[in-house]
C-alpha positions in Angstrom: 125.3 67.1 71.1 122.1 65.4 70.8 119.4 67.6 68.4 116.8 69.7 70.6 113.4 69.6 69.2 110.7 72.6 69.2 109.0 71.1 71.9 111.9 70.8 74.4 113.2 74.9 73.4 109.8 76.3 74.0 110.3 74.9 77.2 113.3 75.6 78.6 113.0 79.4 76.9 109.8 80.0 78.5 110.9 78.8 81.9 114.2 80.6 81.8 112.4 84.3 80.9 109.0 83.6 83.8 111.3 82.7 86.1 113.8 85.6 85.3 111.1 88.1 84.7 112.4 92.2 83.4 115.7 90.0 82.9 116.9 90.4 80.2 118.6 87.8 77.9 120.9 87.9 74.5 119.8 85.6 71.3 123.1 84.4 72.0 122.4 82.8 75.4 119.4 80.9 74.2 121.2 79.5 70.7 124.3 78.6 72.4 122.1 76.9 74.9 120.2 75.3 72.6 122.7 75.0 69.9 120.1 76.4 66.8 120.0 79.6 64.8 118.9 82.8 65.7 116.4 82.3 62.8 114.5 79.7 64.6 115.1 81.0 68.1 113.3 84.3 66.9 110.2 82.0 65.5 110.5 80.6 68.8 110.3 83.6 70.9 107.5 85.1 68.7 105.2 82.0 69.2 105.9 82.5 72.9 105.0 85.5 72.8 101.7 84.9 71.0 100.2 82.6 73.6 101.3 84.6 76.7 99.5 87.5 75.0 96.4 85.2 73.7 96.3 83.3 77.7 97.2 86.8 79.7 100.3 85.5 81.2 102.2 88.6 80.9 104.2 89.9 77.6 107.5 89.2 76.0 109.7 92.4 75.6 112.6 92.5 72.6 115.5 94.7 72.6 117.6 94.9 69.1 121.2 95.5 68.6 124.2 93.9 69.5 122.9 94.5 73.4 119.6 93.6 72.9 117.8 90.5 73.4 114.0 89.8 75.0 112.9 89.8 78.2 109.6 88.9 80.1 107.0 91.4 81.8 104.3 89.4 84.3 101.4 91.4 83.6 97.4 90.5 83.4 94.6 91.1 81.2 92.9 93.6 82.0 89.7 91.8 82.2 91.4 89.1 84.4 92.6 92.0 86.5 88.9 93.0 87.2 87.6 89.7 87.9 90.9 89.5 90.7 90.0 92.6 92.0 86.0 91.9 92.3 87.1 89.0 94.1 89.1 90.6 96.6 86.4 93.2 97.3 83.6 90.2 98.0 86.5 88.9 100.2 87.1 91.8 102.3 83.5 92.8 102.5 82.6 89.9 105.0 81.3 91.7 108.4 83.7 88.5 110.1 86.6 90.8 109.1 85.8 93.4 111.8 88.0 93.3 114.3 87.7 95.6 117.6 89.0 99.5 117.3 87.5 99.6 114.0 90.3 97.2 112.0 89.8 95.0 109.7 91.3 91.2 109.6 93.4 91.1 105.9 96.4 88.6 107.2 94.8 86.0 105.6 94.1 87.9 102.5 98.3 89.7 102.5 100.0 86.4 103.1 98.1 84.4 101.0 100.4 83.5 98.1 97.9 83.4 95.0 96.3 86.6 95.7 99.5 88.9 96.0 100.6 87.8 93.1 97.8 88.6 91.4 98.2 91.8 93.1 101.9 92.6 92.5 101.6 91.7 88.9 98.8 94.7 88.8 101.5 96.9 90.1 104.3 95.8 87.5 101.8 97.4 84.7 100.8 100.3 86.7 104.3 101.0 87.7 106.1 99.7 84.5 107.4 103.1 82.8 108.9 104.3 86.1 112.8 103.8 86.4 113.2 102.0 90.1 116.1 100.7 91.7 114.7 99.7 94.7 111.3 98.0 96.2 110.3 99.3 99.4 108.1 98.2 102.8 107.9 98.6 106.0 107.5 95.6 108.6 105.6 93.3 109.2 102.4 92.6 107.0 103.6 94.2 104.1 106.9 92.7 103.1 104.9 89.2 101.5 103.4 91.6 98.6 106.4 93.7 98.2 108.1 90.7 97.8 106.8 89.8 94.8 107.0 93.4 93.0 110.6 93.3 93.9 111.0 89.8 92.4 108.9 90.7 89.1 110.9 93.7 88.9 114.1 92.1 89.4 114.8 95.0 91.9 116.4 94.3 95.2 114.0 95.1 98.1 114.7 96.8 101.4 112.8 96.8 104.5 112.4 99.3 107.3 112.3 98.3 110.4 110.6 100.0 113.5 114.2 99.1 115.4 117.4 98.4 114.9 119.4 95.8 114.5 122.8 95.2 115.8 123.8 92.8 112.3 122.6 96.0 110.4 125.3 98.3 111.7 124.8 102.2 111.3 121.5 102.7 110.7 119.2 105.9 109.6 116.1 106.3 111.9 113.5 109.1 111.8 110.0 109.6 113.6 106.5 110.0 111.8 103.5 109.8 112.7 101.4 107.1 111.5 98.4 107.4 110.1 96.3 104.2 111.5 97.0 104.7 115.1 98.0 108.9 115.7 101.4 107.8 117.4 104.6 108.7 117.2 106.4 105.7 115.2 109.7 105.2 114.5 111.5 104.1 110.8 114.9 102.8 111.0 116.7 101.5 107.6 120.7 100.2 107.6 122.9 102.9 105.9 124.0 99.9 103.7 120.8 99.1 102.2 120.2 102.1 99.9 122.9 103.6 97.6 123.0 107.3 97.3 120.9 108.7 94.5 118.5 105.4 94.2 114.8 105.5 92.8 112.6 103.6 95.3 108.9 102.4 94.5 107.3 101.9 97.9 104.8 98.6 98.1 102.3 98.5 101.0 99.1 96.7 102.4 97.1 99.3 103.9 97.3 102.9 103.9 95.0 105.3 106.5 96.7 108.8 106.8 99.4 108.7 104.8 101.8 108.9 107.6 104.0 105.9 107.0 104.5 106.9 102.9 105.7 110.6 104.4 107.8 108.6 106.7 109.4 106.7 104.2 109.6 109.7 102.1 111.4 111.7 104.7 113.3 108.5 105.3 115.0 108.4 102.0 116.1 111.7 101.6 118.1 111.1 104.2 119.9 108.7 101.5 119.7 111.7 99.1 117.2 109.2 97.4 113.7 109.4 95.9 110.4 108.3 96.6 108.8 107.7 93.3 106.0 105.7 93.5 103.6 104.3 96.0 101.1 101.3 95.2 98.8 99.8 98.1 96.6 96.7 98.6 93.7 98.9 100.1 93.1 102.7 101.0 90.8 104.4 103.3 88.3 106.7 101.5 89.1 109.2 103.4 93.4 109.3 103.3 95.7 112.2 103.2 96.9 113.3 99.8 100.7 112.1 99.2 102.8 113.9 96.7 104.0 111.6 94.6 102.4 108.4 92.3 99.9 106.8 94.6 98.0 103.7 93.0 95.7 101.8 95.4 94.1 98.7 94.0 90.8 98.7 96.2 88.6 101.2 98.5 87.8 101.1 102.2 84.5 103.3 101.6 82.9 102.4 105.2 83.6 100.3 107.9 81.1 100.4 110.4 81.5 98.3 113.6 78.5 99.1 115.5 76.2 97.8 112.3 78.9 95.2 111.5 78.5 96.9 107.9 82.3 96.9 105.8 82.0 98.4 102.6 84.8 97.9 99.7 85.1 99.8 96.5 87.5 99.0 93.3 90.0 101.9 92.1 88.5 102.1 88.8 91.8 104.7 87.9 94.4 101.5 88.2 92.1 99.6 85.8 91.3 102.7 83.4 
């Protein structure tokens, strides 16, 4: 087999772990691969590690023994994290958001690929110590973000609906009452998608009341499952208390329709 320089190692190990991320991956994979000693793979691996720490593109995680190996976390700086979030506030706080019934216009904002991201990776750090088996969302506007948690924390993600489908077979559906609009909603979730006993982080967009996270709470019990976490995009100043984790990354401190006035604050706890 033909020699594999430095060069061409650092390569293929850093693609393989960033596009594996939480992953993780034996000593033995990577020399087999690459046909060199664990001696040198290590040098690698630490090197690697040096210039995601030194450019903020996450951290490199090693586990010793004979199960161990190393595995890659997509996290931020924390500076870079502020400058991200300061963006999104100036962002949001265009008056042009406001839509009638006092809303405000974030579709560009939750389906725009480089900003939730940048988002989900905030949620890997703030949600990192927390043993999840599941990412969770409800349909339709928040599924892109949660998306992304699931896929940086290599957790399989699971999406209620607000009605059934036929392909999902039996299905578990319960009523809440949602916090943005006062009405009556309905959750529905496949009996397939959740084994019994799972730990579920819920990801969201927006959250008013409150009502959707107690929905989903009272959703997974049904599943004899937790709800351990919640993180949001943005919050309303004035939401419900939850009881469990909540994290949201920005404010909604005033929206004001009549003065075209829309106010945005940062969480300064996530970034603490």
């Amino acid at each position: 087999m033909q020699k594999i320089g430095k060069s061409e190692r650092l390569i293929f190990i850093t693609s393989t772990l960033v596009q594996n991320p939480m992953k993780l991956f034996s000593l033995t994979f990577f020399c087999d691969k690459l046909s060199c000693a664990k001696s040198t793979l290590s040098e690698d691996i630490d090197l690697i590690s040096q210039i995601f720490e030194q450019t903020g593109q996450g951290r490199l995680e090693t586990v010793s023994g004979a199960a161990g190996g190393v595995y890659y976390i997509p996290t931020m700086k924390k500076e870079d994290e502020i400058e991200f979030l300061n963006f999104l506030k100036n962002e949001l706080q265009n008056p042009e958001r406001i839509v009638s019934g006092g809303f405000v216009y974030i579709n560009d904002i939750v389906f725009n690929p480089e900003v939730i991201k940048k988002a989900a990776r905030i949620f890997v750090r703030l949600f990192l110590e927390k043993e999840i088996d599941y990412i969770a969302t409800v349909e339709a506007k928040g599924i892109a973000l949660a998306s992304y948690v699931a896929q940086y924390f290599n957790k399989p993600l699971v999406v209620a609906r607000n009605s059934s489908k036929f392909t999902e077979g039996s299905t578990v559906n319960i009523s809440y009452i949602s916090g943005t609009t006062g009405k009556i909603e309905t959750m529905t979730m496949a009996k397939k998608a959740i084994k019994k006993g799972a730990r579920v982080l819920f990801i969201d967009d927006f959250m008013r009341g409150g009502g959707t996270v107690r929905g989903m709470k009272d959703l997974l019990s049904e599943f004899e499952s937790s709800l351990v976490g919640v993180g949001v995009l943005i919050a309303t100043k004035d939401k419900k208390s939850v009881d469990v984790d909540y994290k949201s990354l920005l404010v909604l401190e005033e929206l004001n329709a009549e003065n075209k006035k829309i106010t945005f604050s940062i969480n300064h706890q996530v970034i603490s």
